[in-house]
N, C-alpha and C positions, 0 to 999 in steps of 0.2 A: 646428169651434170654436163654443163657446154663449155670450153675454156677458149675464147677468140680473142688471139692477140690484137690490141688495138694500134702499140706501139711497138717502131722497132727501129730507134733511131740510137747510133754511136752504142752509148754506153748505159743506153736505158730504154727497157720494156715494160710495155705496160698491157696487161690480159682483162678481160668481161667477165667475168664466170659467174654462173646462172646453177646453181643447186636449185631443184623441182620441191615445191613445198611436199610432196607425196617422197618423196627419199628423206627431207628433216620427220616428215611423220613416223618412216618406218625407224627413224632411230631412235624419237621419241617413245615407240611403241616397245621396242627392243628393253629402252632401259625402265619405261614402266614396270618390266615382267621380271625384269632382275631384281626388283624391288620391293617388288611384292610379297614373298618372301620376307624379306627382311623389317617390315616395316609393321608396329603395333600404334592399331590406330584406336581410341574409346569408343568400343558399341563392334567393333567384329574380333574376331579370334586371329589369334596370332599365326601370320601368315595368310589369312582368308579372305586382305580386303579389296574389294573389284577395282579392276585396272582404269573402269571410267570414273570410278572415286578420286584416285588417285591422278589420272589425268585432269580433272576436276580442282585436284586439292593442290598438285604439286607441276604440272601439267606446263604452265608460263614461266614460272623460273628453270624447270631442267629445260625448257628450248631455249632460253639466254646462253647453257651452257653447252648444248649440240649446237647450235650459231657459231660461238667461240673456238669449239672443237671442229667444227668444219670447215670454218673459215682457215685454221693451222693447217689442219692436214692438207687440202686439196689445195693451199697454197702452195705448201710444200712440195705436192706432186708436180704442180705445172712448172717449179723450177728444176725436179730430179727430171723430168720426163725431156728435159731440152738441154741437160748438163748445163746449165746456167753455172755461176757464179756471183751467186750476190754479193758486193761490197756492205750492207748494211740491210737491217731488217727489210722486208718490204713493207710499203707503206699502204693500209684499206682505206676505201672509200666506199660505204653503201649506198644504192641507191633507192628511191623509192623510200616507204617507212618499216623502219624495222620493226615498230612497234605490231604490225601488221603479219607481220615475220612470224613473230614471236606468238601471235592469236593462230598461226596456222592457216593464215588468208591470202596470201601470196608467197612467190618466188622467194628465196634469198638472193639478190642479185648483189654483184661488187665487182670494182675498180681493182687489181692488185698490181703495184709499180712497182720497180725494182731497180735500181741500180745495180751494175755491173763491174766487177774488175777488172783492170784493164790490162791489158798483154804489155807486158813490157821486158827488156832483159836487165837484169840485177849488175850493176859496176862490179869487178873484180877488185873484193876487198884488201888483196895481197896488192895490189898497186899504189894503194893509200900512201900517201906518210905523214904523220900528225907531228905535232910538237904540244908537250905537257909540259909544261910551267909547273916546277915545284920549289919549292920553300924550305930549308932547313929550322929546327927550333932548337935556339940558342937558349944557355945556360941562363942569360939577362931574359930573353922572353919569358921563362917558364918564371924566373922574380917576378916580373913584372904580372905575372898572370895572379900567383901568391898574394899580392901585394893589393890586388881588385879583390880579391876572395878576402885578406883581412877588411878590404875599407867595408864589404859587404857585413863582415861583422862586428861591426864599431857597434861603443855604448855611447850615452851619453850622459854629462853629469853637469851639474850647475854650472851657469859661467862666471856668477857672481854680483855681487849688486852693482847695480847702475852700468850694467854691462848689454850694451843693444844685440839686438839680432842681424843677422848677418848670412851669405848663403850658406850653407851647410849645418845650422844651426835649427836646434830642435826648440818648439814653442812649446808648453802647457797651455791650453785657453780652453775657454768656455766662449761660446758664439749665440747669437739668434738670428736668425735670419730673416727677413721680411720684406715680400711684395706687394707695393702701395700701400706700407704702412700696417700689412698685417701678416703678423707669424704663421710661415707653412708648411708642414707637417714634414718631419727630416731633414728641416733647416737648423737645427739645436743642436747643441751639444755640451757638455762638460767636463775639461782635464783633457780633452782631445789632444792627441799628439799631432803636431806638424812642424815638418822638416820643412827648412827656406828653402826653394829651390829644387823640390821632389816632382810637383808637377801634380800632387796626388789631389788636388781643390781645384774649383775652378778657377780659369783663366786668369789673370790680374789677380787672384785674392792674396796668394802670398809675396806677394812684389807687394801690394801696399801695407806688409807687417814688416817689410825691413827695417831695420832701427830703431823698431820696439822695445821695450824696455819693461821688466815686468812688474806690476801695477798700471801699467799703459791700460788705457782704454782709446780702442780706434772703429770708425765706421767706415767699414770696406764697401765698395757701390762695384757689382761687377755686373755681367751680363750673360745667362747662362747660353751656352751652345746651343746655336738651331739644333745642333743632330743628337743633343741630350738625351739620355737614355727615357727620363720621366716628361714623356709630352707635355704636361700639363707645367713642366719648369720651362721648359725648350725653347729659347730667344727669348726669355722674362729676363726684366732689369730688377733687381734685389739689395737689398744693403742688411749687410752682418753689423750687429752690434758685439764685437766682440773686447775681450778682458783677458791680457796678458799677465798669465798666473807666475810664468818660470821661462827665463831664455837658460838653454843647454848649449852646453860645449860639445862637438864630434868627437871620440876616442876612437881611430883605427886601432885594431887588435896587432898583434906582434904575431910577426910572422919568424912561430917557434914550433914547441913541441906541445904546447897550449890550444895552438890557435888547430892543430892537427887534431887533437884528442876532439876538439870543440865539433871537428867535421868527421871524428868518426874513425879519425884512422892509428898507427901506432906510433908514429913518432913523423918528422918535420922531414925525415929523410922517403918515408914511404906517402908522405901528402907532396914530397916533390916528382916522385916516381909519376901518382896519379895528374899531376899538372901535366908532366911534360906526355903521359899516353894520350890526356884529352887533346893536347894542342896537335898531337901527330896525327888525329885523326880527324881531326877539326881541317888540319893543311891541305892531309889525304882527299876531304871531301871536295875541298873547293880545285884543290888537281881535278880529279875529276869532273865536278861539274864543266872547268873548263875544258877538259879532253871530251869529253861527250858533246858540248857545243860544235867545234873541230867540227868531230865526225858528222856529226850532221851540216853542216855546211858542205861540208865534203862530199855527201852522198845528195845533197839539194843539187848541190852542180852537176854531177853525172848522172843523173836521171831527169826526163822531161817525158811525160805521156800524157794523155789526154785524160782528167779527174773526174770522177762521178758527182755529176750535178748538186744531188741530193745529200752526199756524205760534204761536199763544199757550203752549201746551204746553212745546212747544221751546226757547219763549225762555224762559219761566219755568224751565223745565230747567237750563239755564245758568248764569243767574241764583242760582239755587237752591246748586247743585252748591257754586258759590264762599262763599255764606253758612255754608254747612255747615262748608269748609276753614278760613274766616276764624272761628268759633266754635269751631274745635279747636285752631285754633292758638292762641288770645285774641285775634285782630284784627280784630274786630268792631269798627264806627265806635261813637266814643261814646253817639251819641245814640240806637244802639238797642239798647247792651246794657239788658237789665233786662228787656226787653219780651218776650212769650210766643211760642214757636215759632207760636200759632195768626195771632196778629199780626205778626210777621215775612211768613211766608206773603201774608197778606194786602196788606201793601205792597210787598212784592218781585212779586206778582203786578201790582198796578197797574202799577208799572215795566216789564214786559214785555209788559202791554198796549198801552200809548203808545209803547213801541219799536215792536212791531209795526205797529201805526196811522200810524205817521209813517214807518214803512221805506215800507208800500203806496202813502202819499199820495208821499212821492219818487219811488216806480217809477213811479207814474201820470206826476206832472210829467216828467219825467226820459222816459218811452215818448212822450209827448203832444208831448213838444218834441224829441226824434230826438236825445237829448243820448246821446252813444255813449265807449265807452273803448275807447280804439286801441290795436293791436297795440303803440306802442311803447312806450304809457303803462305796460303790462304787465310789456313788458321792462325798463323801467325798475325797476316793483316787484320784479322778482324778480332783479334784478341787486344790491338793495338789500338782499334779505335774503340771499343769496350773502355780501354783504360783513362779515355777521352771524359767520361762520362761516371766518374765515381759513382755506385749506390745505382743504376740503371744498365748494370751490366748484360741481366739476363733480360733483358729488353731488346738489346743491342743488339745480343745474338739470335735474338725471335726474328728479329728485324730480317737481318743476314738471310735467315733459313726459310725464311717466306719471299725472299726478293731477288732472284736472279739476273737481275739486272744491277743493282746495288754490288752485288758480288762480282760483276761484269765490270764494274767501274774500278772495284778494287784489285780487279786480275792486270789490266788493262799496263797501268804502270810495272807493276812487277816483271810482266813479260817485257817490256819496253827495256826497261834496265839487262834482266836478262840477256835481252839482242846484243844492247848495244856491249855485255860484258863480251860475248861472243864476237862482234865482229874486232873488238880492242886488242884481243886475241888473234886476229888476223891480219889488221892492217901493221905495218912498220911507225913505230914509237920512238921518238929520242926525246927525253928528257932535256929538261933546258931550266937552269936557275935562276929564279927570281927574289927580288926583293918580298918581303911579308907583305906590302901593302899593296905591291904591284899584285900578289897571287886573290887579293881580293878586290880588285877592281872590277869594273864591267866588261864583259867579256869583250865588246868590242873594240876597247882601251886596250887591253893585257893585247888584243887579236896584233893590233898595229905596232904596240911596244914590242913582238916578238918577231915582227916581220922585219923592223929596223935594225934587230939585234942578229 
């Protein structure tokens, strides 16, 4: 085996390394004999069948996976042997044909890069001071919270004749639907419920049933959505023929000891308890998510080091990827339509810089302080996204246990939050009172309202 650094610039190395096809043979050779043994093949006796058989038989896929294996380990070596630090996986490059590899006709030869972590010293998180914006919830909020949860469970009952439809008003109809004149399959229905104003049909259809009347018959002309879930609908022009059976009145529920039993609980005083715990912890969230913003701002400014190319790459990769889908689809934020693919670029890259920069400086704080995520914290994640997925649970968790990496993605935040609970814990905290709406605005909004204040 040769390992010759090719690169050795800043914050990224890149080695040659040359495994001798006569070293992948003897460990081909190795695991042939451990297997031999074990292996009942038709026409020799258990344990008896020769190693060039089964070099023969089985001989091109186990060197796929002494390739794999060799490539891991003596990767691994050339970075313990120089006390490296990788910032991120290293990345292979084979040269030559593997396929060739894999026949035992050549060398295994390969590229292995690496980025590196970079030296830097961590801000002294005792010198912080942050400001939390929180929210008291008032006796009328948790009403008014009440009061959304009855409209949630409103009925509805006739409005009466000659009585039109109106928004909040419930339709009986029967529809047909038809493009160019001909019926297409899931465009039907009959006695179908729709509320004016739900949003729950496409586009324009229930705006042209306002002021129906029921006996009405009306021909609705709409346009379904490019991004339509059924391609074959997706930007077709269509017209319903539809027949208003019953216009319905909304009934909000009363907000009693009714409307509590209704959701499960013992009386109007213990479905007020459960309001006001949701909304303290509804408040609590968005506290925090704006103190966690803070602190990262915080630690963006007092750190500047020089970033690993390849972990920058990446991120801006991502990044990138979703600007592109948000620009095809038109959901681009407002404030950056207009502006040049070369300047998009360039601020989606800054964003990926400072993710990056503040992932490092958390793994630092996070390494430095032994802050760890536990096997159950894990389980818990992945029992959560299990619940994602009704009826395909033990799927989910096959998923999990075959994919370390997938499990890496879910570590990833957990330890993040983690940090940052740990460094909350050390920087200087004062609270500061906001209005409800101010504690849900955008952080950059709340940022400047509380510098003023």
């Amino acid at each position: 085996m040769q390992i010759t650094e090719t690169v050795n610039e800043n914050l990224r190395r890149e080695f040659r390394i040359t495994v001798a096809r006569n070293d992948l043979d003897a460990r081909l050779s190795t695991k042939l004999e451990d297997m031999k043994g074990q292996v009942n093949l038709k026409g020799f006796r258990p344990g008896k069948v020769p190693v060039a058989h089964l070099r023969k038989t089985y001989g091109k896929s186990m060197m796929g996976e002494i390739v794999q294996e060799t490539v891991a380990e003596v990767s691994q070596k050339a970075v313990a042997d120089r006390s490296l630090r990788p910032a991120m996986s290293p990345s292979i490059r084979f040269e030559g044909e593997v396929e060739k590899v894999l026949d035992g006709k050549e060398d295994l030869i390969f590229t292995m890069g690496v980025d590196l972590m970079p030296d830097f010293t961590l801000a002294d998180a005792s010198q912080i001071s942050l400001v939390r914006p929180v929210a008291d919830v008032t006796d009328d909020m948790v009403m008014e919270s009440l009061k959304r949860l009855a409209s949630q469970q409103r009925t509805f009952e006739p409005k009466g004749d000659g009585a039109d439809a109106q928004d909040g008003d419930q339709l009986v109809i029967d529809f047909v639907g038809r493009i160019d004149g001909v019926a297409f399959e899931g465009g039907s229905a009959e006695n179908a419920e729709l509320v004016i104003g739900s949003g729950s049909f496409i586009p324009g259809f229930e705006d042209q049933l306002k002021g129906a009347k029921a006996g009405d018959s009306r021909t609705v002309a709409v346009t379904f959505p490019a991004e339509y879930p059924a391609e074959r609908l997706a930007g077709k022009a269509a017209e319903f023929s539809v027949s208003v059976k019953e216009v319905r009145r909304g009934v909000d529920a009363e907000v009693d000891d009714t409307l509590a039993t209704k959701l499960g609980l013992d009386s109007l005083d213990r479905l007020k308890e459960a309001a006001r715990g949701q909304l303290v912890a509804e408040y609590a969230r968005a506290s925090r998510a704006h103190l966690k913003r803070a602190l990262l701002d915080a630690l963006d400014e007092r750190h500047s080091f020089d970033l690993p190319s390849g972990m920058v790459e990446a991120e801006f990769g991502q990044i990138w990827k979703q600007v592109e889908q948000d620009l095809k689809s038109g959901n681009l934020a407002e404030e950056d339509k207009g502006k040049s693919e070369d300047e998009l670029k360039a601020e989606f890259r800054k964003i990926a810089e400072r993710r990056v920069r503040l992932g490092l400086v958390l793994s630092e704080f996070g390494r430095g302080n032994n802050v760890q995520v536990t096997q159950e914290e894990l389980n818990r994640a992945v029992v959560a996204q299990a619940r994602q997925y009704p009826g395909q649970e033990a799927r989910i968790f096959e998923f999990y246990r075959n994919n370390p990496d997938a499990v890496a993605q879910l570590r990833a935040p957990i330890f993040e939050d983690k940090v940052v609970d740990f460094l909350c814990g050390q920087v200087k905290i004062s609270d500061q009172a906001v209005a409800r709406d101010d504690l849900f605005k955008d952080p950059e909004e709340l940022a400047k309202l509380l510098k003023a204040n």
